[in-house]
MDTraj code that builds the backbone (N, CA, C; nanometers):
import mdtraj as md
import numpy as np

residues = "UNK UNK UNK UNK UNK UNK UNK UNK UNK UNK UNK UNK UNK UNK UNK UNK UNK UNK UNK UNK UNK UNK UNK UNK UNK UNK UNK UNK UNK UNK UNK UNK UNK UNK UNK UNK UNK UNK UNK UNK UNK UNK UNK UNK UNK UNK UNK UNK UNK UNK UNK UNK UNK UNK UNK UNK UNK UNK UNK UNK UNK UNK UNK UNK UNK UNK UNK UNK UNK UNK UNK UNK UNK UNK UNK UNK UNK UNK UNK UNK UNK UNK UNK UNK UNK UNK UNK UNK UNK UNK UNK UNK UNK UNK UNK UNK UNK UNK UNK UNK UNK UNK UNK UNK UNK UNK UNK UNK UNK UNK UNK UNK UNK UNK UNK UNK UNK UNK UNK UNK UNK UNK UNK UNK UNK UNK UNK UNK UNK UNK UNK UNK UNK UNK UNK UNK UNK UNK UNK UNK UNK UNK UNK UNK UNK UNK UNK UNK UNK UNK UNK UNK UNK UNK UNK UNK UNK UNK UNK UNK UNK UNK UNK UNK UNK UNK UNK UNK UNK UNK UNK UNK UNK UNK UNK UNK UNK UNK UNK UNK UNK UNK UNK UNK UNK UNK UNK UNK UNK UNK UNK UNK UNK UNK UNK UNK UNK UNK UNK UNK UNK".split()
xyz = np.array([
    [1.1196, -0.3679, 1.1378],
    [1.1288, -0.2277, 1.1746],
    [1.2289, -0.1561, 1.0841],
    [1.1917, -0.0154, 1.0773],
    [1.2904, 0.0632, 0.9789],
    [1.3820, 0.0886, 1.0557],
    [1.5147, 0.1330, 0.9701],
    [1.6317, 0.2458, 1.0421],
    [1.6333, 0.3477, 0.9516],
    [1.5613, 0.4900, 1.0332],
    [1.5354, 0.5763, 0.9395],
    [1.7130, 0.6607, 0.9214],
    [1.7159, 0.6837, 0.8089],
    [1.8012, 0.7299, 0.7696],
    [1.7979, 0.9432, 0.7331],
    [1.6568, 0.9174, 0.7075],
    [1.6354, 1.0624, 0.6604],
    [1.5591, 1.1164, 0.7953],
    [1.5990, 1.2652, 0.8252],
    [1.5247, 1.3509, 0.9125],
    [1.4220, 1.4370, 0.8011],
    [1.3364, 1.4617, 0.9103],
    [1.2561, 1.5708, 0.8945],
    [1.2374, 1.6537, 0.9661],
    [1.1802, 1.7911, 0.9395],
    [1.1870, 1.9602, 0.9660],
    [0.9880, 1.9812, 0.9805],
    [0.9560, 2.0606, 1.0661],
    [0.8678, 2.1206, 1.0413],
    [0.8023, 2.1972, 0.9320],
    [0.6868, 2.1299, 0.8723],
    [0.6785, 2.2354, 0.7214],
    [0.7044, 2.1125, 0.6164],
    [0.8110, 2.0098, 0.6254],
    [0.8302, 1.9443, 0.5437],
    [0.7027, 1.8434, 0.4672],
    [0.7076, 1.8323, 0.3564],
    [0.5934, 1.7722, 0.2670],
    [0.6358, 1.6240, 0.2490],
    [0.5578, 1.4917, 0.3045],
    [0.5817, 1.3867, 0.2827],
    [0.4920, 1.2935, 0.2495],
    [0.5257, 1.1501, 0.2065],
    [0.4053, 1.0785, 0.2064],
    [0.4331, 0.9886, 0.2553],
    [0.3068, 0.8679, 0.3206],
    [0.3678, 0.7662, 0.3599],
    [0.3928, 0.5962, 0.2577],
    [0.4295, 0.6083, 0.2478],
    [0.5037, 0.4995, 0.1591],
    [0.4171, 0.3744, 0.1622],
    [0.3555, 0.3515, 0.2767],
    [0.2209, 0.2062, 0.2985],
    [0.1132, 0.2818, 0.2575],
    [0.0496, 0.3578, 0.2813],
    [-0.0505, 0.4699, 0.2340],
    [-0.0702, 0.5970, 0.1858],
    [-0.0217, 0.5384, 0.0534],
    [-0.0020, 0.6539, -0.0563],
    [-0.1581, 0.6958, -0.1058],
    [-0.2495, 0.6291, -0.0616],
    [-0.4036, 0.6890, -0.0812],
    [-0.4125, 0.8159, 0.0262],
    [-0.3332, 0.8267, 0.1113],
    [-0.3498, 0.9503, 0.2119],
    [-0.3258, 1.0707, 0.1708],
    [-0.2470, 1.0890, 0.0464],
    [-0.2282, 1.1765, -0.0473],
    [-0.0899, 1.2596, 0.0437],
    [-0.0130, 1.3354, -0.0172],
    [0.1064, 1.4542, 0.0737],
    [0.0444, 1.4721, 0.1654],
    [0.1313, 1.5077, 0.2606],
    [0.1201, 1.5312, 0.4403],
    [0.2149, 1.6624, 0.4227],
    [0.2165, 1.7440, 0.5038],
    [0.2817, 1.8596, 0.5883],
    [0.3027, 1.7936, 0.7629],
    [0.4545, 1.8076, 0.7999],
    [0.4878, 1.8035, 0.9183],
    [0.4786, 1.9227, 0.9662],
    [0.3781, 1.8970, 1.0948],
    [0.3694, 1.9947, 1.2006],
    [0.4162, 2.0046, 1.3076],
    [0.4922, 1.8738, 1.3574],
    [0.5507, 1.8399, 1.4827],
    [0.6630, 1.7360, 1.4559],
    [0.7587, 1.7844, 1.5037],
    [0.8769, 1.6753, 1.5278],
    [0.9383, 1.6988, 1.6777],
    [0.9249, 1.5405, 1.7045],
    [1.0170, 1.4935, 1.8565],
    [1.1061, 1.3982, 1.7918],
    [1.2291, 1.4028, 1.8568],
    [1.3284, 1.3577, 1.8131],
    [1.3720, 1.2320, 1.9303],
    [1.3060, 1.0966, 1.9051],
    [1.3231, 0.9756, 2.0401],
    [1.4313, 0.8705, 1.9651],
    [1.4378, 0.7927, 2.0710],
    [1.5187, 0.6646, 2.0466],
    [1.4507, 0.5173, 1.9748],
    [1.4673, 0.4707, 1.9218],
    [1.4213, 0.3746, 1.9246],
    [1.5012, 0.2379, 1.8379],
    [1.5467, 0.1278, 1.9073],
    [1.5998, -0.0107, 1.8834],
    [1.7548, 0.0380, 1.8233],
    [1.7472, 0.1504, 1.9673],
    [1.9506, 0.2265, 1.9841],
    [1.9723, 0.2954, 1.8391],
    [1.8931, 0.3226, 1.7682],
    [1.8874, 0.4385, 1.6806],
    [1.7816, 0.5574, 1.7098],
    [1.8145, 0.6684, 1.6052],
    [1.7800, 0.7765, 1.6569],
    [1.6615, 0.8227, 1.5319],
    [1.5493, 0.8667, 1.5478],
    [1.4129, 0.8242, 1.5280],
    [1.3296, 0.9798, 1.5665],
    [1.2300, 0.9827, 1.4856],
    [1.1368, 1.1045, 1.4699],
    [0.9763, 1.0397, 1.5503],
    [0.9095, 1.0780, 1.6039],
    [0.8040, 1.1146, 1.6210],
    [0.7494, 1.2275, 1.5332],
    [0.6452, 1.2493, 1.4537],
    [0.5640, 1.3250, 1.3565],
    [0.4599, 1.3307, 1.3616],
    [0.3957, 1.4267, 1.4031],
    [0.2656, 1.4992, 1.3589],
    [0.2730, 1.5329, 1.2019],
    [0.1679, 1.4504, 1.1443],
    [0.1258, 1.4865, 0.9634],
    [0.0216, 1.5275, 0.9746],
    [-0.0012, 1.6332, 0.8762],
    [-0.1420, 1.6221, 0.8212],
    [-0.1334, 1.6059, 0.7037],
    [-0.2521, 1.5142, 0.6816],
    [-0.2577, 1.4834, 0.5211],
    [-0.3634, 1.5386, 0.4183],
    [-0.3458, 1.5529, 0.3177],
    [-0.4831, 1.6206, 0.2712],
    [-0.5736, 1.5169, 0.2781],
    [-0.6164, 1.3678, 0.2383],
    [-0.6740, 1.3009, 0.2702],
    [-0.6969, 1.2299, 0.3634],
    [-0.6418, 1.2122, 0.4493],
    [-0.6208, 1.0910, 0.6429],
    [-0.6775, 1.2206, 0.7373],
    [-0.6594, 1.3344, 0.7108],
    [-0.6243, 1.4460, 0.8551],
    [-0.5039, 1.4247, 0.9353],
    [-0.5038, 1.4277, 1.0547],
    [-0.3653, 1.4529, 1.1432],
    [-0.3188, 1.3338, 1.1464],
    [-0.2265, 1.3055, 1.1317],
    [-0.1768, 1.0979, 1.2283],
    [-0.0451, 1.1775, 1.2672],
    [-0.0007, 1.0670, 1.3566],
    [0.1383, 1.1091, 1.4465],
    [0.1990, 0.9574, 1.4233],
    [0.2994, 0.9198, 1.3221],
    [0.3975, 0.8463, 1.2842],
    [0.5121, 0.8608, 1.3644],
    [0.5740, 0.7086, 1.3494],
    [0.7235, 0.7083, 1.4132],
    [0.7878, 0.6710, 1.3237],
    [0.9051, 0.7344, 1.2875],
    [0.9432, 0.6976, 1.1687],
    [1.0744, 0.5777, 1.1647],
    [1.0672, 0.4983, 1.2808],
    [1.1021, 0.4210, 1.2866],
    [1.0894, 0.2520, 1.2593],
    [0.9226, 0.3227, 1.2320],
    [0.8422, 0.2245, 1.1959],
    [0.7663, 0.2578, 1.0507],
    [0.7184, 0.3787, 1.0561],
    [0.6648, 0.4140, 0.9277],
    [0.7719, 0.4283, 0.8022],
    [0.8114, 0.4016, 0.7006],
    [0.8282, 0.4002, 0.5848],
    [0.7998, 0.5642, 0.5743],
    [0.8264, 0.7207, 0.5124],
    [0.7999, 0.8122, 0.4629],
    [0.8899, 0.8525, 0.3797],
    [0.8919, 0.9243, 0.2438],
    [0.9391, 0.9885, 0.1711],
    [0.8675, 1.1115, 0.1264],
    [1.0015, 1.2091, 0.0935],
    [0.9524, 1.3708, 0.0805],
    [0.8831, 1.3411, -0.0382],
    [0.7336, 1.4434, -0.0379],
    [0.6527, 1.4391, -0.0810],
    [0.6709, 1.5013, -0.2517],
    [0.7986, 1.5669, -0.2864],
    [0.8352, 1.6525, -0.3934],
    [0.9750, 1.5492, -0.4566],
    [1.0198, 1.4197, -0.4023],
    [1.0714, 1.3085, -0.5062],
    [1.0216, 1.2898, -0.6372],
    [1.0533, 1.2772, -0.6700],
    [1.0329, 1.2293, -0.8251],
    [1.0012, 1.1005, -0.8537],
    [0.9865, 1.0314, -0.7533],
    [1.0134, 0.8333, -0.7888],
    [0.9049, 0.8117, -0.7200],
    [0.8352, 0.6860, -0.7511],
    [0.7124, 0.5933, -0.7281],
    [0.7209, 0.5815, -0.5826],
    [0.6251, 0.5817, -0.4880],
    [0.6480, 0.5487, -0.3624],
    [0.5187, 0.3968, -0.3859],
    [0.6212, 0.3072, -0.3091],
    [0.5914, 0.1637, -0.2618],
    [0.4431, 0.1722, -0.3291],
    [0.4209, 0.0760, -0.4594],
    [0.2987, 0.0327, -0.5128],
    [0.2152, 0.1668, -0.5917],
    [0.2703, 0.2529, -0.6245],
    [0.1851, 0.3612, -0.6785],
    [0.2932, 0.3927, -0.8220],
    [0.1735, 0.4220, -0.8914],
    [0.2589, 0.4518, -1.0749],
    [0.2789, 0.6096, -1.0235],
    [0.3961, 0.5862, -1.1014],
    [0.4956, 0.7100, -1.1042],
    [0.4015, 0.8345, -1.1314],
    [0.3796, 0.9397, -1.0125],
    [0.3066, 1.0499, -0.9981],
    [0.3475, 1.1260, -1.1388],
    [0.4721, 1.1722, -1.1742],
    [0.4806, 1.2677, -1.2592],
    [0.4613, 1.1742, -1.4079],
    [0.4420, 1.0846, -1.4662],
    [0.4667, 1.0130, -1.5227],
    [0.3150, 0.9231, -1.5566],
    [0.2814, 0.9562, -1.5063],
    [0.1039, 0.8575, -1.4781],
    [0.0808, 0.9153, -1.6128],
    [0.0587, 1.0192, -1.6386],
    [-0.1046, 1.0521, -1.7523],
    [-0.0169, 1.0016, -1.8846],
    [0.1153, 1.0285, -1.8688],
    [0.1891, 0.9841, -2.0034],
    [0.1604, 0.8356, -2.0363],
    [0.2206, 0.7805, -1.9476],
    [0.1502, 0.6030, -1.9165],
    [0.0868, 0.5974, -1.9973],
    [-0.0702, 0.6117, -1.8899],
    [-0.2087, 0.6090, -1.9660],
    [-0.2069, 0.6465, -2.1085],
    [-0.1816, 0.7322, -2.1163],
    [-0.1999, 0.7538, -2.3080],
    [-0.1027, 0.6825, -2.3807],
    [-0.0532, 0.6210, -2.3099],
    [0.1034, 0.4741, -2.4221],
    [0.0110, 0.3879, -2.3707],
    [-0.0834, 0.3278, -2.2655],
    [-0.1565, 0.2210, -2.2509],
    [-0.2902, 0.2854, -2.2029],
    [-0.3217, 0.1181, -2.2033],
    [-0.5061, 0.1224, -2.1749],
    [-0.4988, 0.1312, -2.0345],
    [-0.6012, 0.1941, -1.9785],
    [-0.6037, 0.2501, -1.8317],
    [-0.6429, 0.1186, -1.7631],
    [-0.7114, -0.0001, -1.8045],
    [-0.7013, -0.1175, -1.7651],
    [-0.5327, -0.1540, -1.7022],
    [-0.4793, -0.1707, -1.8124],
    [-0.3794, -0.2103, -1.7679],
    [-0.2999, -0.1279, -1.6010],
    [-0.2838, 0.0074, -1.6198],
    [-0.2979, 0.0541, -1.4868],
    [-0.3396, 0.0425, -1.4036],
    [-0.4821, 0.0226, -1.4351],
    [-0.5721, 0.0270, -1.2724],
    [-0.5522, -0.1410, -1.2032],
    [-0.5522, -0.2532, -1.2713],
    [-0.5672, -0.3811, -1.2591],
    [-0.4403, -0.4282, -1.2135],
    [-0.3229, -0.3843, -1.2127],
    [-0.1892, -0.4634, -1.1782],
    [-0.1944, -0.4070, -1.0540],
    [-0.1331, -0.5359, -1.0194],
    [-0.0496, -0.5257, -0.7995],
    [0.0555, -0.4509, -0.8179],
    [0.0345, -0.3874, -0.6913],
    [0.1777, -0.3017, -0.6516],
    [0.2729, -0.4070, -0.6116],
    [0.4461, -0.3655, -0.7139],
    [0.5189, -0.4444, -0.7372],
    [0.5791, -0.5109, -0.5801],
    [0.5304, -0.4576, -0.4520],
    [0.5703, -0.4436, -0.3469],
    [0.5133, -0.6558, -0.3250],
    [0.4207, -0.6189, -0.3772],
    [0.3264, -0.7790, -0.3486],
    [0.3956, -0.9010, -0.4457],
    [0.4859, -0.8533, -0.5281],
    [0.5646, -0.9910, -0.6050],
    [0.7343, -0.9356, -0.5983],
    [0.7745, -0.8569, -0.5295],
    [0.9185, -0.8255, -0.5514],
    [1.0133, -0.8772, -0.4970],
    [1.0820, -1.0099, -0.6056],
    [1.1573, -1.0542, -0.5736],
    [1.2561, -1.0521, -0.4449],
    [1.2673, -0.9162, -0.4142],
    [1.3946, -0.8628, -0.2967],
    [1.3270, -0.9090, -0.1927],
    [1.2300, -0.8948, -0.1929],
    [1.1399, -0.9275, -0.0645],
    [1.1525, -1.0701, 0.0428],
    [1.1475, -1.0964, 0.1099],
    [1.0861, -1.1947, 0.1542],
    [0.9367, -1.2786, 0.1732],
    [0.9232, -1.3806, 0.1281],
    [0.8188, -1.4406, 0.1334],
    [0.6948, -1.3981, 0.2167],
    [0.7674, -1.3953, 0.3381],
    [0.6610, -1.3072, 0.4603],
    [0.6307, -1.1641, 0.4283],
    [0.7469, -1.0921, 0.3834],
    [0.7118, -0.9690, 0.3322],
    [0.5807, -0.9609, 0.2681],
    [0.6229, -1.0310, 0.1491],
    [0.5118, -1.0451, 0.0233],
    [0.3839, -1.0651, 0.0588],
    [0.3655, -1.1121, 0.1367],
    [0.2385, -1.2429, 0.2039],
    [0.2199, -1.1456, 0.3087],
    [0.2938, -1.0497, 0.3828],
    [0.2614, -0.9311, 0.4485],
    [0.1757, -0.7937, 0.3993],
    [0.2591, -0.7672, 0.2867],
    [0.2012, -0.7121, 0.1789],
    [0.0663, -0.7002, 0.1452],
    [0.0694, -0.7859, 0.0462],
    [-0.0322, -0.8659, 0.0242],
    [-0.1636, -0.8482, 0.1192],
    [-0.1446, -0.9253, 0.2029],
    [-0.2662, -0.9052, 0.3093],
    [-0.3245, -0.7638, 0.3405],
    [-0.1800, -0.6529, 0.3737],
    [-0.2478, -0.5406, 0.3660],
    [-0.3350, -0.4933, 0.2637],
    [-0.3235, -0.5198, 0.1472],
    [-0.4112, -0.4656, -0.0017],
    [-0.5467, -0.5173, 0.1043],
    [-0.6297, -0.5759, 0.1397],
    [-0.7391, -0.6339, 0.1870],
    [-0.7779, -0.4687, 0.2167],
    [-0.7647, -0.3392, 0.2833],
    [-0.7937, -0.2631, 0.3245],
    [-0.8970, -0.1921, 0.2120],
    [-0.8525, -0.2017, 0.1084],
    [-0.9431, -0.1969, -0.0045],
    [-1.0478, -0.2669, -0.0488],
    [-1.1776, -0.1695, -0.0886],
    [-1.2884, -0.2926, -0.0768],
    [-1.3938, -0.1601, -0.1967],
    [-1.5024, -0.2461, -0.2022],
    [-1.5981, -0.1635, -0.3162],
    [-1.6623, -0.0248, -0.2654],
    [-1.6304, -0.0190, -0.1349],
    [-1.6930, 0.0562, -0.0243],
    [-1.6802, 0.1796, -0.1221],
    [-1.7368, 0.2942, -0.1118],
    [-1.7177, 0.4493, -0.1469],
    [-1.5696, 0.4642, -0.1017],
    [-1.6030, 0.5025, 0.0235],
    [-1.4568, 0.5606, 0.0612],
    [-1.3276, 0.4667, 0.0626],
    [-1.3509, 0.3200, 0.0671],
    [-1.2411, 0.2278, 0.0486],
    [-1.2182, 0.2315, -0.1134],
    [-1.2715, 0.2787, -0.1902],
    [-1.2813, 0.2362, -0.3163],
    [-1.2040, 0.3980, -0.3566],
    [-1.2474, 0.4803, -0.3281],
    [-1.1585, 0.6434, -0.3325],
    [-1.0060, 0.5832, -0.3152],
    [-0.9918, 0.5318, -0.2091],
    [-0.8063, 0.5263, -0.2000],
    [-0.7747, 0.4303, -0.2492],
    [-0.8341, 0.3300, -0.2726],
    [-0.7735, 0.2323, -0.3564],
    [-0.7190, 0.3350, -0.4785],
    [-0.8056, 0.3585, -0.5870],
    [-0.7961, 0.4667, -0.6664],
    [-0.6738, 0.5599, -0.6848],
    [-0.6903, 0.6315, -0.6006],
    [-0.5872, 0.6981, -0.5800],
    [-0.4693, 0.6598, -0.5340],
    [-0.4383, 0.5568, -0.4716],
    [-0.2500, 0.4504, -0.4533],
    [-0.2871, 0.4099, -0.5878],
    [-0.3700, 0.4006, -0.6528],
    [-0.3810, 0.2663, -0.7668],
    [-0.2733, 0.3419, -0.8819],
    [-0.3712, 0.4628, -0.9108],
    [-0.3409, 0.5980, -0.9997],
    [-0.2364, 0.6716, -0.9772],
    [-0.2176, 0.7234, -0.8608],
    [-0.1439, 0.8385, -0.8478],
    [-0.2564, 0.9868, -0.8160],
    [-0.3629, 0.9554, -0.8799],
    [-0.4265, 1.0963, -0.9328],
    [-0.4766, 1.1465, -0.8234],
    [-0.4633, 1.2605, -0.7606],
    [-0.5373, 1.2949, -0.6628],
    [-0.6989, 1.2957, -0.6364],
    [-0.7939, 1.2794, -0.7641],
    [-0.8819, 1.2620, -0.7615],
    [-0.9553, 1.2008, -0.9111],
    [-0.9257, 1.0166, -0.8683],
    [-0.9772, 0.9229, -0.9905],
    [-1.1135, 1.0154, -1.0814],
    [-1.2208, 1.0163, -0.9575],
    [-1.2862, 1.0517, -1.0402],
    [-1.3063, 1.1424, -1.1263],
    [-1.2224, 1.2241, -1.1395],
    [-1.1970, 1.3392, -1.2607],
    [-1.1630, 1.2503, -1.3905],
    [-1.1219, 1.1181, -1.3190],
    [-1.0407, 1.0505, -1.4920],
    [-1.1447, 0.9283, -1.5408],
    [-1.2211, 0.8990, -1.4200],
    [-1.2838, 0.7485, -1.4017],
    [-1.4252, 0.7979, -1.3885],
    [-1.5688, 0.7180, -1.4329],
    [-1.6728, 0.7108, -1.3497],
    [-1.6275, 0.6097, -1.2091],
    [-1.7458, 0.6267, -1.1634],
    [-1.7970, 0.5417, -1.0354],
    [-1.7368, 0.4162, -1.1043],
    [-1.8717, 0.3912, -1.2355],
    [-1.8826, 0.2339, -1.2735],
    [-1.7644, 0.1700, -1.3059],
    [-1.6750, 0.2808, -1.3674],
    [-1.5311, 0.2397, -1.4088],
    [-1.4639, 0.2021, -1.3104],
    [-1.4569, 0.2509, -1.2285],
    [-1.3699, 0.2362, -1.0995],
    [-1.3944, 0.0832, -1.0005],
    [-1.5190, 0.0754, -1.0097],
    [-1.5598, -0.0414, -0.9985],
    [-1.5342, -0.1363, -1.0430],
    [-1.5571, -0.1642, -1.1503],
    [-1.4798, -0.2897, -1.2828],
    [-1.3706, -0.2849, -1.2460],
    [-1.2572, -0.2049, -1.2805],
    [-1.1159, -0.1928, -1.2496],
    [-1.1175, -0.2800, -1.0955],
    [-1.1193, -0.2263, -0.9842],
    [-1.1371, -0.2712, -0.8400],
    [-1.1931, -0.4345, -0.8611],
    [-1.3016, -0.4655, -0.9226],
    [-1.3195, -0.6245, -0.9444],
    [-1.2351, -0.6746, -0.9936],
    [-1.1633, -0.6745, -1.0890],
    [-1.0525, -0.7255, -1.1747],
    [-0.9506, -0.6925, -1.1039],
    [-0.8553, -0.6069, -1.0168],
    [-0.7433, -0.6328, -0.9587],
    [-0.8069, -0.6819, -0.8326],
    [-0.9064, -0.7016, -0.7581],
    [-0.9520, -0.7881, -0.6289],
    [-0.9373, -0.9218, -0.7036],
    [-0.9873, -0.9968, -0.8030],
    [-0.9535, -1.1195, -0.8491],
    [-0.7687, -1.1568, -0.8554],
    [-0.7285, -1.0302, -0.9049],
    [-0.5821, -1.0577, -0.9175],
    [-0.5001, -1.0826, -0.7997],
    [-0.5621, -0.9989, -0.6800],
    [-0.4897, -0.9840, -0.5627],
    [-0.5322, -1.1576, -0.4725],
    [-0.6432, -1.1376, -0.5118],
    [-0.7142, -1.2824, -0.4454],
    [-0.6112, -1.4120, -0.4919],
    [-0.6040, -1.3999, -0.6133],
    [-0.5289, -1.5371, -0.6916],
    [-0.3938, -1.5488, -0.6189],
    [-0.3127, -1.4186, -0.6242],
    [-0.1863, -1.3890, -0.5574],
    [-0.1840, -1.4487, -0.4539],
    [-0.2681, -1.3958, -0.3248],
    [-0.2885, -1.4276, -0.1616],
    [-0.2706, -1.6050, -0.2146],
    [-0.3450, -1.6285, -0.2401],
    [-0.3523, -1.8088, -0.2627],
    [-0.1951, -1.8546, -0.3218],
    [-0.1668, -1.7837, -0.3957],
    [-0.0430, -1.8676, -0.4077],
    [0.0748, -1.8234, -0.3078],
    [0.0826, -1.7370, -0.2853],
    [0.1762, -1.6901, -0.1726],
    [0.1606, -1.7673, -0.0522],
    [-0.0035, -1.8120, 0.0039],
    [-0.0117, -1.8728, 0.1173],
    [0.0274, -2.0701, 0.0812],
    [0.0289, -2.0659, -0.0508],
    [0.0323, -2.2143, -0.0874],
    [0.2380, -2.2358, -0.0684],
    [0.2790, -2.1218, -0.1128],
    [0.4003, -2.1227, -0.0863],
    [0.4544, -2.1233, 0.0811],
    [0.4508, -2.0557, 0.1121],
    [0.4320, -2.0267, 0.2841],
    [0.4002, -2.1551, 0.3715],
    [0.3518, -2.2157, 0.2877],
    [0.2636, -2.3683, 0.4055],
    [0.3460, -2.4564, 0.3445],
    [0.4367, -2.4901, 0.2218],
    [0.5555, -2.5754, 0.1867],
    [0.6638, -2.5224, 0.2988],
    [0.6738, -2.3753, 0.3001],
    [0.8275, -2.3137, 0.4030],
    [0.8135, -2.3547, 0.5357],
    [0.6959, -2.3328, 0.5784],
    [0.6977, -2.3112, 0.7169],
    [0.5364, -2.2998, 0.7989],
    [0.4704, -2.4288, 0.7366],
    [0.3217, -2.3741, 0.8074],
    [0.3331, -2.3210, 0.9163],
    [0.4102, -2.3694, 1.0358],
    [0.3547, -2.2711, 1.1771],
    [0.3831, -2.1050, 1.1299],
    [0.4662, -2.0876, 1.0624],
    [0.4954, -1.9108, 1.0389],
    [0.3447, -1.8759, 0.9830],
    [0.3300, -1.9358, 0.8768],
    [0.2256, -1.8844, 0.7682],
    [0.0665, -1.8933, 0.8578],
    [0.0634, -2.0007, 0.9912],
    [-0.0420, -1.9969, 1.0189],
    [-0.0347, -1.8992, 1.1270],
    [0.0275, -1.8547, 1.1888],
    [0.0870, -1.7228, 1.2928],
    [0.0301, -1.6284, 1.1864],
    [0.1169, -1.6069, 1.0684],
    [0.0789, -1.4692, 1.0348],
    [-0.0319, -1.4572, 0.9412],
    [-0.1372, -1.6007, 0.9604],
    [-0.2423, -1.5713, 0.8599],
    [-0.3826, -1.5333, 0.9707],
    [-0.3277, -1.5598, 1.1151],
    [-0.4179, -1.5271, 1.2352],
    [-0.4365, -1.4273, 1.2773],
    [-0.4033, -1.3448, 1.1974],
    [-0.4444, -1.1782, 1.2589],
    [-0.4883, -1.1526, 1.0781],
    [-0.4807, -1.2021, 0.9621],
    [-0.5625, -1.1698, 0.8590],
    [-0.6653, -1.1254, 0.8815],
    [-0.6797, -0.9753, 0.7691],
    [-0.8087, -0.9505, 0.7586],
    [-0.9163, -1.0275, 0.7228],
    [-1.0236, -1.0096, 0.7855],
    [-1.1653, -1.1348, 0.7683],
    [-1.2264, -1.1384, 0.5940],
    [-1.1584, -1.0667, 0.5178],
    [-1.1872, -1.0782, 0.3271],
    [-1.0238, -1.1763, 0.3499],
    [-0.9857, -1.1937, 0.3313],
    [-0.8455, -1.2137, 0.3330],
    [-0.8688, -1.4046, 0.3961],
    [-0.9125, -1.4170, 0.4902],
    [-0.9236, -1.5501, 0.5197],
    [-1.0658, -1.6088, 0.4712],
    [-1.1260, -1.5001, 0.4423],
    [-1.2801, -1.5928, 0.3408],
    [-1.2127, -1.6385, 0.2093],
    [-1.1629, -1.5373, 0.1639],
    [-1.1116, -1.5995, 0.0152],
    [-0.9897, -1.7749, 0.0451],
    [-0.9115, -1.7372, 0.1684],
    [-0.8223, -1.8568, 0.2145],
    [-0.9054, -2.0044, 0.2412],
    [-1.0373, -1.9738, 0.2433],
    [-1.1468, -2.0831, 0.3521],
    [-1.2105, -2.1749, 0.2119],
    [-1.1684, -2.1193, 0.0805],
    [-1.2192, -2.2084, -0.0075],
    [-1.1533, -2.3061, -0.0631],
    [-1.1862, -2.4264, -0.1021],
    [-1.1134, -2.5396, -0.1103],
    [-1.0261, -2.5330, -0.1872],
    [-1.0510, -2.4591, -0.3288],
    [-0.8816, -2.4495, -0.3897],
    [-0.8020, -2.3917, -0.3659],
    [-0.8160, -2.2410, -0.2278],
    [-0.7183, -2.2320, -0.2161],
    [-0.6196, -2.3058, -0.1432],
    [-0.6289, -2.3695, -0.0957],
    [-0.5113, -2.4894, -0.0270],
    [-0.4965, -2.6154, -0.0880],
    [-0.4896, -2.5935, -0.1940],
    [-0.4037, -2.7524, -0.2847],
    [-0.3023, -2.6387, -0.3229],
])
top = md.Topology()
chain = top.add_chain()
for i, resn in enumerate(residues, 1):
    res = top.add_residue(resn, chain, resSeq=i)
    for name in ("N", "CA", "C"):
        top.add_atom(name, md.element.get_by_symbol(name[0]), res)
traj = md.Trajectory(xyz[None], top)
């Protein structure tokens, strides 16, 4: 759980830090509750991409939407197109958000992480936000075809896949009962890729 440190105001522009495909939010509602003897927001967002959600920010991760710095797994918004033109857009679209190998982390973190990426899939609309946390860009396809976007999405699903396997190969040296606790609520892509024989040597 978080200890939020920052308030928010009505009007204020944020994003959420786990789902940066939701694109900036506007707060429309703040209640001001308790929670684990700290003092904690209830939020009404709307997002331009999600619509309304009501976050606790005791739990949610958010940063103001007009920072300047990378939020959790997304290339630097102001900074993206420069990137791209110093590299090949491969290289962008195909790497894990650093959230899924960062050292600071904890193992479970990582392997927490991790598992969430599963939310992404070839789907249309799963494949839009991938895109967009991937990019930054509010709308890939202005920069990407379909087909492009696709390729890219196969090639970091292989990357993310390889990852999950070694993270869970690590996890079952630490502590199988943890790793098998928190591999039991895995998403069902997430334990098909786990169910094949190499991944557990």
């Amino acid at each position: 759980m978080l200890t939020q440190r920052r308030t928010y105001k009505f009007g204020d522009r944020v994003l959420n830090a786990a789902r940066p495909e939701w694109g900036p939010g506007t707060v429309t509602r703040v209640e001001n509750v308790a929670h684990n003897g700290h003092t904690a927001q209830r939020l009404n967002v709307r997002f331009t991409s999600a619509g309304l959600k009501t976050l606790h920010t005791g739990v949610v991760e958010l940063v103001p939407a007009d920072e300047d710095h990378a939020v959790a797994g997304v290339a630097e918004r102001s900074g993206w197109i420069a990137e791209l033109e110093g590299n090949k857009p491969a290289d962008i679209m195909v790497r894990l958000p650093a959230d899924a190998s960062d050292p600071f982390k904890t193992l479970w973190q990582r392997l927490q992480y991790t598992l969430n990426l599963y939310r992404f899939s070839r789907e249309a609309r799963a494949l839009t936000a991938w895109a967009v946390a991937q990019s930054g860009l509010p709308d890939p396809l202005t920069r990407f075809s379909r087909h492009e976007l696709e390729t890219f999405f196969d090639r970091w699903a292989r990357g993310r896949d390889a990852h999950l396997i070694d993270l869970v190969r690590e996890a079952n040296r630490m502590d199988p009962r943890q790793a098998e606790q928190l591999l039991a609520s895995a998403p069902p892509e997430a334990r098909q890729i786990l169910r094949h024989p190499h991944a557990r040597r």
